[in-house]
N, C-alpha and C positions, 0 to 999 in steps of 0.2 A: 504494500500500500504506500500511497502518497500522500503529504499533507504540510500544514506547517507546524509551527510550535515556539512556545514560548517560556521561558524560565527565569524565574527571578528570586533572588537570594543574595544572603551575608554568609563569605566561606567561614568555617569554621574553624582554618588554618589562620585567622587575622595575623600578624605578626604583633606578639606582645613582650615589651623586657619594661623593665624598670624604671626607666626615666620615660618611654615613649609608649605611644598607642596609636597604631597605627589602625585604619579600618578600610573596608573596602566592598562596595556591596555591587552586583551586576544586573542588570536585565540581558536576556539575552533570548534572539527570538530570529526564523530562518523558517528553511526548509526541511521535510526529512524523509528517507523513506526507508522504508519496514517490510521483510518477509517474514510473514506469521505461519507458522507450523502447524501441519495438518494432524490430523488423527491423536494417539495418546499424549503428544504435545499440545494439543489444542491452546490457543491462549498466549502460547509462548511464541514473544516475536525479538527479532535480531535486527540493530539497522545501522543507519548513517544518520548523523545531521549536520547542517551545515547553516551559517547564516551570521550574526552580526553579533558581537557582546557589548553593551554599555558598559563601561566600565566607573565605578566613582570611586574615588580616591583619598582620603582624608587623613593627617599626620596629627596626631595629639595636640600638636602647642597649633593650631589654626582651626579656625571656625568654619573656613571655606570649604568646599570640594571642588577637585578637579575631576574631570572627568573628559570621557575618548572612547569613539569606538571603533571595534579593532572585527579583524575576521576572526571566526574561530567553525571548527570542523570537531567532530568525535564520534565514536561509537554510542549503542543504546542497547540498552537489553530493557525488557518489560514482561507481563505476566496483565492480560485484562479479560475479565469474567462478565461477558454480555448481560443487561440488564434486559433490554427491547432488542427488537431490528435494529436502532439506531443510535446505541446507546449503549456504553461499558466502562465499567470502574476497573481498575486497577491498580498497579506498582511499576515501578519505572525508574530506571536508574542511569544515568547519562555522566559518560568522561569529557568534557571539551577542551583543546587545545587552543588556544587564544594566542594570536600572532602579534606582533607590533615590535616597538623600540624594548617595552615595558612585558615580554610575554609571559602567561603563565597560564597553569592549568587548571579547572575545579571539576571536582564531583558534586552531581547533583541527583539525590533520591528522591523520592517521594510516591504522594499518590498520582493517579491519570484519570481522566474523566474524557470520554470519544467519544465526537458524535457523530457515527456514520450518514454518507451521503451518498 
């Protein structure tokens, strides 16, 4: 399957030491696509996405954010248990690779809510 998607979060890796506090939260939101598994896998699908990270950036001693967005690409693995025809809850778990000057990685879990069309 094809579709888009979107993710947004504060990683859980912040950089934190003693004198500073750094924070950093994303939206990030693209393309993706999915091969869902037939038969005793049923549910379980494998994929790509691809698309855009916001990235915002904030250093303890300033009030400001910076912020940039950068490309970023990763794999996905998920698990979703049809509700309707057009409609399934699930888990969902995404690596992305985030490019730039500034690059880095996150992991992002959670649940999934799809509405087929």
């Amino acid at each position: 399957g094809a579709g888009l998607y979107f993710l947004s979060g504060t990683p859980m890796d912040d950089t934190k030491t003693a004198s500073t506090t750094d924070q950093r939260r994303t939206h990030q939101f693209g393309f993706e696509g999915q091969y869902y598994f037939p038969g005793a896998l049923n549910g379980l699908s494998v994929g790509l996405r691809t698309g855009f990270a916001s990235a915002q950036t904030r250093a303890s001693s300033t009030a400001a954010w910076d912020s940039a967005t950068k490309f970023a690409i990763g794999p996905t693995v998920g698990w979703e248990f049809p509700i309707a025809d057009v409609f399934s809850l699930g888990v969902n778990a995404t690596y992305l690779f985030v490019a730039g000057n500034e690059s880095f990685s996150e992991f992002f879990g959670g649940g999934a809510a799809t509405f087929w069309f």
